[in-house]
N, C-alpha and C positions, 0 to 999 in steps of 0.2 A: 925610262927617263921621265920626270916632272915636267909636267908643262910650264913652260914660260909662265913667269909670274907678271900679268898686265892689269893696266888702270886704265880704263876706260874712259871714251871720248867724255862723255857726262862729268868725271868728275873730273878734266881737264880745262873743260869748257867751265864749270861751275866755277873753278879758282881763278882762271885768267881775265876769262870775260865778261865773269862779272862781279868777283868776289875782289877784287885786285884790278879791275882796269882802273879806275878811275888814276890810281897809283901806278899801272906802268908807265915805264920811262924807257924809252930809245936802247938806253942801255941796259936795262933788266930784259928786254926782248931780245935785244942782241944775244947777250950772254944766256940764256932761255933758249934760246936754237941753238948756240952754239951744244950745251946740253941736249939736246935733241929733238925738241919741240918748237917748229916754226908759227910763230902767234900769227902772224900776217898772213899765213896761209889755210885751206879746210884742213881741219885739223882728221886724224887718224884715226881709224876707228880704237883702237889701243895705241899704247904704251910700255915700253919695258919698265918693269919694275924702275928697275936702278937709272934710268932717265927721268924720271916722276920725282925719284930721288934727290937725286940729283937738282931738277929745276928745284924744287923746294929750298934745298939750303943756298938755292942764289937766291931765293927770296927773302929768306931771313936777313941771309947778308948784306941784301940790296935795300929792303923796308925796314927794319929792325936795328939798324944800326944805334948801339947803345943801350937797346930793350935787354933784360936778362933775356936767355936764350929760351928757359924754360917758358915764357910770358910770351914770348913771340910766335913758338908753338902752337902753345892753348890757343892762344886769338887768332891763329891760322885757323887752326879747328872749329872755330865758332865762325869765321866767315866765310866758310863753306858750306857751312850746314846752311846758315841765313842766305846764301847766294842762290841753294837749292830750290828756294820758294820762289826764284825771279824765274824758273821754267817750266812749262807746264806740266811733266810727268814732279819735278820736284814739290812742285807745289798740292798736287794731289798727294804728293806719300806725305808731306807734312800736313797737310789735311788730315790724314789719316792718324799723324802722330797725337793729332790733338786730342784723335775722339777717341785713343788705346789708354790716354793717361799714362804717369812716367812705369811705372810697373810694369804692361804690358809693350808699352814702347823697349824698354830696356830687353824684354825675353825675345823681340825682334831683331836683334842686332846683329846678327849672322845676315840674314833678310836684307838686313841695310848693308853691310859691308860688300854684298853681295853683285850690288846696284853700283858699286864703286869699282870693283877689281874682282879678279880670282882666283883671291889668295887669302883672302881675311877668312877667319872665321873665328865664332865667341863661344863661350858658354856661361852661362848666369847659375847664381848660386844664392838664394834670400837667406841667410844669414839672420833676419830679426826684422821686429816690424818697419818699413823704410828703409832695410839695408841689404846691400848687395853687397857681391863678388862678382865683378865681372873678368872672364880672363880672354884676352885676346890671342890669337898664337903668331901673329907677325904684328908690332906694331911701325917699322919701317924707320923713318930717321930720328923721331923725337915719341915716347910714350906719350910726350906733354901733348902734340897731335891730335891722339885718339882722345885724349881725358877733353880737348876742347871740343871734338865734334859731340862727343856724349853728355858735357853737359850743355850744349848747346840743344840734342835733342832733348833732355829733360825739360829745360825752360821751356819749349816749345810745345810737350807733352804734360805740363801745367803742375811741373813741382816748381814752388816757390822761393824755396832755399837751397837747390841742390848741394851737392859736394859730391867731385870726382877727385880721389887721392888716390896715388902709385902706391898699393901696397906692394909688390916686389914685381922687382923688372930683370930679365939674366942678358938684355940685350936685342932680341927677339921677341919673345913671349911677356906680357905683362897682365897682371891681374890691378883691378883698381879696387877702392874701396869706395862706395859709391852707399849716400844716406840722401834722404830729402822726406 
């Protein structure tokens, strides 16, 4: 049997309390525990996949009301990445991001997923000068998710223009098309 697919306290801690406090509300924590995950109390060392899950699309539901769905995502995925530099192990691996540059950041990202759960894993593929394939083999509730945390770490690994596009998605697994 697989092991339990969990997300770890880091990347729960990184979205609640500090990528998203300033925006909880009474009732986004309510309904967050009711999910699985008590904000008010020390949080777990993990998480079930499908409660992680879960608390996400009451965030979207709960922040995002009226946002396209796909837009709500991505901007999750970028305020998570950015929330990572308010703690001190996050702030040294984007330290690190800066001085790998996007190229080497990008062939990292098994490494990073890593740091999150244990269940992600990537593979990169450079395609042409500045261009990738990256394919993820779980991307979880939204691909739009992973494309915001990645191009969040690009920006941060000092490409200037990125682009993260869903080249094909089957529900699970996605590959991005990824240039800068």
């Amino acid at each position: 049997m697989p092991p339990e697919r969990l997300v770890y306290d880091a990347t729960v801690e990184s979205m609640f309390s500090r990528a998203l406090k300033p925006r909880l509300t009474t009732r986004l924590k309510a309904r967050v525990k009711e999910a699985g995950i008590d904000l008010d109390a020390k949080l777990k060392p993990s998480y079930p996949r499908d409660v992680w899950q879960r608390a996400m699309r009451i965030v979207v539901e709960e922040l995002y009301l009226g946002v396209p769905e796909e837009r709500a995502w991505f901007e999750l995925g970028e305020r998570l990445v950015a929330s990572l530099g308010e703690t001190v192990l996050g702030s040294a691996t984007l330290g690190i991001v800066k001085l790998l540059g996007p190229k080497r950041a990008l062939e990292r990202m098994s490494q990073t997923f890593r740091h999150a759960n244990n269940y992600n894993h990537s593979k990169l593929e450079e395609v042409g000068p500045g261009r990738f394939q990256l394919w993820v083999n779980e991307v979880g509730v939204s691909p739009h998710f992973i494309a915001g945390t990645v191009f969040a770490t690009l920006k941060i690994a000092g490409a200037a223009d990125p682009r993260v596009e869903i080249a094909a998605f089957d529900g699970h697994e996605c590959t991005y098309a990824i240039s800068f």
